[in-house]
N, C-alpha and C positions, 0 to 999 in steps of 0.2 A: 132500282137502278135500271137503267136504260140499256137498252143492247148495243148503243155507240161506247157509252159509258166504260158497261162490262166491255167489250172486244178494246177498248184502250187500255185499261188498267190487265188485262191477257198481255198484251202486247208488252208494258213498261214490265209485268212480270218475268216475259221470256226474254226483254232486254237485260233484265237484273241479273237475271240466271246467269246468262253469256258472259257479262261484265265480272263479274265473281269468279265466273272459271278462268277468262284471260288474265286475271291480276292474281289467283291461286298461279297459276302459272308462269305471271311474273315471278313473283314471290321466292318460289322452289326453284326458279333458274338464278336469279340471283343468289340465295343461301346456295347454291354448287358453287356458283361462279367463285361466290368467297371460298368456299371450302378448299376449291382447286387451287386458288390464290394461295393461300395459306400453305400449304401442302406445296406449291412450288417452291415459294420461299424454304422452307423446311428442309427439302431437299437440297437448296442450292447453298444456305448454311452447313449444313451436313458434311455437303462434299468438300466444303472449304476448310474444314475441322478434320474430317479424314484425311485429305491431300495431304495436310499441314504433319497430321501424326504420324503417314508415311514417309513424308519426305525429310522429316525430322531428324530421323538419323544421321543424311548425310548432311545436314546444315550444319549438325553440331560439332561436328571436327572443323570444318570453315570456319564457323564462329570460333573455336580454340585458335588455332592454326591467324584470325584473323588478329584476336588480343595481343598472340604472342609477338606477331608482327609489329604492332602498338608500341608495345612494352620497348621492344629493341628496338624503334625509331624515334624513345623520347628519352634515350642515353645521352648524358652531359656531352658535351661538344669536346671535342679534343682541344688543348693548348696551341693557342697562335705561336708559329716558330719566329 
């Protein structure tokens, strides 16, 4: 092997190396990126299921209070005089 030879096949080695560690490095920023994605979501489900459980209590007299209103608004019509 030739000493141009060797110092290329040095060079494409320590360009290998580089390229391997920026795309390890893609790699693991991506896998966060999702992780954190996921984990957003999670949370933003979450609090719309909690919201929902605390506020549940006072919904559920409105939703009575709203049927019974229903009820009493689809009583037969009174007699034409």
């Amino acid at each position: 092997m030739t000493p141009e030879e060797r110092q290329l096949l040095e060079r494409v080695a320590t360009l290998t190396e580089r390229n391997y560690k920026m795309l390890r490095r893609l790699h693991s920023s991506m896998v966060w990126g999702r992780v954190l994605q996921i984990a957003y979501w999670v949370i933003i489900i979450g609090l719309a299921f909690g919201a929902y459980y605390v506020i549940q209590p006072y919904i559920s007299p409105l939703y009575t209070l709203l049927n019974k209103m229903s009820q009493i608004a689809n009583l037969p019509s009174l007699p034409k005089l």
